[in-house]
C-alpha positions in Angstrom: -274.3 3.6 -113.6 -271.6 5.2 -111.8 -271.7 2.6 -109.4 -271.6 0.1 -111.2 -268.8 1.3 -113.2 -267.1 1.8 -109.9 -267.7 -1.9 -108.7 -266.3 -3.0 -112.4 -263.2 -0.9 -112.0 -262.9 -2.5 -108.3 -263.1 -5.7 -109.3 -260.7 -5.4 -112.1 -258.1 -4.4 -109.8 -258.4 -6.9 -107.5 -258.3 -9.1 -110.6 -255.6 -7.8 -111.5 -253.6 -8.0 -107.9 -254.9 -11.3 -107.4 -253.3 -12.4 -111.0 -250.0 -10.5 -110.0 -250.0 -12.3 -106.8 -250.5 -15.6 -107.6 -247.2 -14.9 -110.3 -245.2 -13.8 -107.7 -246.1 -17.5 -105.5 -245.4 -19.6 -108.7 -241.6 -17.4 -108.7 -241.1 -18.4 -105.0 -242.4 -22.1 -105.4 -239.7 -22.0 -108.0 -236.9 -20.6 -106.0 -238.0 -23.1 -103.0 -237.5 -26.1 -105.3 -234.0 -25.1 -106.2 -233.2 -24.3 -102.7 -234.7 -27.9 -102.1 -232.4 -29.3 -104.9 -229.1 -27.1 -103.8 -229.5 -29.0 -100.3 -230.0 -32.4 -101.2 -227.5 -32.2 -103.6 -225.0 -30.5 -101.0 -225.0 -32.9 -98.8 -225.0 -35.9 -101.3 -222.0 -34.3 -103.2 -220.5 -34.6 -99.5 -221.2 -38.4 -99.0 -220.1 -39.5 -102.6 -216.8 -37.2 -102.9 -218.5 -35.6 -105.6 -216.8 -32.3 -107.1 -218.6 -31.9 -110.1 -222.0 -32.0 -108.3 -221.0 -30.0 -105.3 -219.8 -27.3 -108.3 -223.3 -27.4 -109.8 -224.9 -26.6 -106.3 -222.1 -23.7 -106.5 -223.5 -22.2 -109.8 -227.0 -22.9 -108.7 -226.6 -20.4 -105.7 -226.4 -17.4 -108.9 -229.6 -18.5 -110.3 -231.2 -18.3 -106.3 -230.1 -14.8 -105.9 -230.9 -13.4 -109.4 -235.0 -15.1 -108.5 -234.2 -13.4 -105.0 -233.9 -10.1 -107.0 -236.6 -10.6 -109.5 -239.0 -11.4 -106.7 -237.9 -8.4 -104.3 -238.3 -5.8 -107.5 -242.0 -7.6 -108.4 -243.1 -7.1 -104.7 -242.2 -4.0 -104.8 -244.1 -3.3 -108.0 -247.4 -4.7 -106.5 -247.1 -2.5 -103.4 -246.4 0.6 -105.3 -249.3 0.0 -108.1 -252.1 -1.4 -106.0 -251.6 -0.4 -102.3 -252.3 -3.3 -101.0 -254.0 -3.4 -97.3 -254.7 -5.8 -94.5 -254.3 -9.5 -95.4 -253.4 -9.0 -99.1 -250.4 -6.7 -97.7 -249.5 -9.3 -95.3 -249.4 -11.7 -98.5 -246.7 -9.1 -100.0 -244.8 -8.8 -97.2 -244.6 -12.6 -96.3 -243.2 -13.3 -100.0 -240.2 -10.3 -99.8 -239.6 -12.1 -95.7 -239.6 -16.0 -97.5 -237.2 -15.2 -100.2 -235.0 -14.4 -98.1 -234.5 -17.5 -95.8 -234.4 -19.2 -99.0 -231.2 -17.3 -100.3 -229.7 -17.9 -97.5 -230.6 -21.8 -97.2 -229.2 -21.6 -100.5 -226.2 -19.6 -99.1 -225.8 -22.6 -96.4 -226.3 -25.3 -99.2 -222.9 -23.8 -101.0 -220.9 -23.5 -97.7 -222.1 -27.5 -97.5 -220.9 -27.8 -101.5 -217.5 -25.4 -100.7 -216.7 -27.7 -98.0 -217.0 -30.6 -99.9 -214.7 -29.3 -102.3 -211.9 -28.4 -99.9 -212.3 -32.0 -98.1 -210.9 -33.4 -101.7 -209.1 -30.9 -102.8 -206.9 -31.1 -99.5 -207.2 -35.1 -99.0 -208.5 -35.1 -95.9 -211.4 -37.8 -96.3 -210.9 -39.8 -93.1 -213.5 -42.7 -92.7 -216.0 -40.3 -92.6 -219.3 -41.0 -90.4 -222.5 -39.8 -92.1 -225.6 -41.0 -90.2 -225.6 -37.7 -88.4 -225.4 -35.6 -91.1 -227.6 -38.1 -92.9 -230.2 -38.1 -90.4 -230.0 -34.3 -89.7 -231.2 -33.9 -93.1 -233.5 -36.1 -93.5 -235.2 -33.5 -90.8 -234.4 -30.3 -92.3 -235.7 -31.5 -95.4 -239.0 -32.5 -94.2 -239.2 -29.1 -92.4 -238.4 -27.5 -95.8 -240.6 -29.2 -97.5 -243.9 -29.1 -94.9 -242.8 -25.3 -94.7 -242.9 -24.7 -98.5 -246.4 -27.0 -98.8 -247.6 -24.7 -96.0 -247.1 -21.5 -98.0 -248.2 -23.0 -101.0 -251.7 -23.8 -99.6 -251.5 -21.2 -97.2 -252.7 -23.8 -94.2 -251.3 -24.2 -91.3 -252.2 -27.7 -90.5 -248.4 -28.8 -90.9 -246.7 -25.6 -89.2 -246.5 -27.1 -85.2 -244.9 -29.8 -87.2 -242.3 -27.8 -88.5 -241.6 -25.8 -85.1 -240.9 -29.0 -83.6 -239.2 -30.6 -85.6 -236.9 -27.8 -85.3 -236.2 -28.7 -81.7 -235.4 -32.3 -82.9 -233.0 -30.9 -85.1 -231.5 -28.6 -82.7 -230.4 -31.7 -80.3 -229.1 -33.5 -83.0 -227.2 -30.9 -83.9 -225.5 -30.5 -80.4 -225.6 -34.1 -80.2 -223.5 -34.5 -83.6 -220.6 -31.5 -82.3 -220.0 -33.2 -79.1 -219.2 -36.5 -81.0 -216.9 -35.3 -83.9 -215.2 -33.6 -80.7 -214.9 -37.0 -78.8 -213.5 -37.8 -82.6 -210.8 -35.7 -82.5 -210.1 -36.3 -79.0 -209.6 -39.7 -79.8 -207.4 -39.6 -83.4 -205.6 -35.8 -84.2 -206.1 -37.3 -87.6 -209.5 -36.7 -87.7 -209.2 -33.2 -86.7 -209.5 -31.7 -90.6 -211.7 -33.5 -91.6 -213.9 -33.0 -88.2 -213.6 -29.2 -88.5 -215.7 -29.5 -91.8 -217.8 -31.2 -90.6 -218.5 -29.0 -88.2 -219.2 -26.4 -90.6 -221.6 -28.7 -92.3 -223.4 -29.3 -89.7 -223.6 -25.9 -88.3 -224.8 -25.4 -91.8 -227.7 -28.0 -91.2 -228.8 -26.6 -88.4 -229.2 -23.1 -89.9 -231.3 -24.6 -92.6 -233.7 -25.7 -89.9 -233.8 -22.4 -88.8 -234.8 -20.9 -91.7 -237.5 -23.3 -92.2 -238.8 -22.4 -88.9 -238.8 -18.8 -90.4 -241.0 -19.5 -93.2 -243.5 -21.3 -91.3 -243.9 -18.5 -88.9 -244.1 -15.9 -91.9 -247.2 -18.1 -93.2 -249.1 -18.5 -89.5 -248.6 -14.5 -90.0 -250.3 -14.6 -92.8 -252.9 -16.4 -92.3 -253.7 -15.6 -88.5 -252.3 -11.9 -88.9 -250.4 -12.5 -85.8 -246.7 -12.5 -85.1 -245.3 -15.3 -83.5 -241.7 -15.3 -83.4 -241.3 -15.0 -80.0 -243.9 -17.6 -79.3 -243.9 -20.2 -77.2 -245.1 -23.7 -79.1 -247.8 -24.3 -76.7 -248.8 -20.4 -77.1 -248.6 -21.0 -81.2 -250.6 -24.2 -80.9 -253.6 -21.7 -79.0 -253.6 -19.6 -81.5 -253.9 -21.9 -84.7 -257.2 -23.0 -82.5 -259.0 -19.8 -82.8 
């Protein structure tokens, strides 16, 4: 009877953990959607010399942090209350490291948004050419988004994806300087409005980063090993075992 108690109060707990954790995913789904929504809407707000929606990406970055917080505090919680161990501490752990590349690919959306603003507000759109920023996007969203999918399932079929994609995005990104400096090489007028750009892009690039991040916080996860110092081909060995 003991034992049986025992293996009832067991299996309540890890009820009971397995409930808290799957609330905690649902908060950071939540947070990655508004991260997803701050970035698109950055770099839109950019294209369309739109104020108003670069401001909401502004106020959005308070709601990012105050999940950020809530997450952190509920993390916290769990590993006080149930000491988790092994893979369901990993699980802990790789939610607190997640949340915070997503602040701060929130935190690079609003530099996008601030930018924006102070193009306007100083009238320095020149004929502004977007296909670079536009295509750099394009990738760091789909690495967003295959990161995110990743956690949510916790599969890392799409993760090599991801990893190099973030190569793509790093030539691009060195691609896309060298031109606005060939830009302002060319016309002085252009310099302003080049500068931001450079900050924009810089800001891009950073998101891709961060997406990279999260992807290698789920292969830890999953595989329990770290691989931020990993090679791709290295990675791509290990997802085989």
């Amino acid at each position: 009877i003991k034992r049986l108690y025992r293996f009832m109060a067991s299996e309540h707990i890890y009820k009971q953990f397995d409930a808290d954790l799957q609330s905690i995913r649902a908060k950071v789904l939540e947070m990655g959607t508004i991260v997803e929504e701050q970035l698109s809407e950055a770099v839109q707000s950019l294209i369309e010399a739109d104020t108003k929606l670069a401001e909401k990406v502004i106020r959005r970055d308070e709601e990012v942090n105050d999940l950020e917080i809530d997450i952190d505090e509920d993390c916290s919680l769990l590993i006080g209350k149930r000491s988790p161990v092994a893979a369901d501490l990993r699980n802990v752990l790789m939610m607190i490291k997640i949340i915070s590349d997503l602040e701060r690919i929130g935190d690079e959306s609003t530099k996008i948004a601030n930018a924006t603003i102070r193009i306007i507000e100083n009238d320095i759109m020149s004929k502004p050419r977007f296909k670079n920023i536009q295509s750099m996007l394009s990738s760091v969203q789909l690495m967003l988004r295959q990161a995110l999918n990743s956690f949510a399932r916790l599969d890392t079929t799409e993760t090599i994806e991801v990893l190099e994609k973030d190569k793509e995005v790093d030539e691009e990104y060195r691609s896309h300087m060298r031109l606005l400096l060939t830009y302002m090489l060319e016309d002085p007028r252009t310099i302003s409005m080049s500068l931001e750009l450079m900050f924009v892009t810089k800001s891009l690039e950073r998101i891709g980063d961060h997406a990279k991040n999260i992807t290698q916080s789920v292969i830890y996860t999953v595989k329990g090993t770290d691989v931020r110092h990993s090679s791709i081909k290295e990675i791509k060995a290990e997802l085989k075992h």
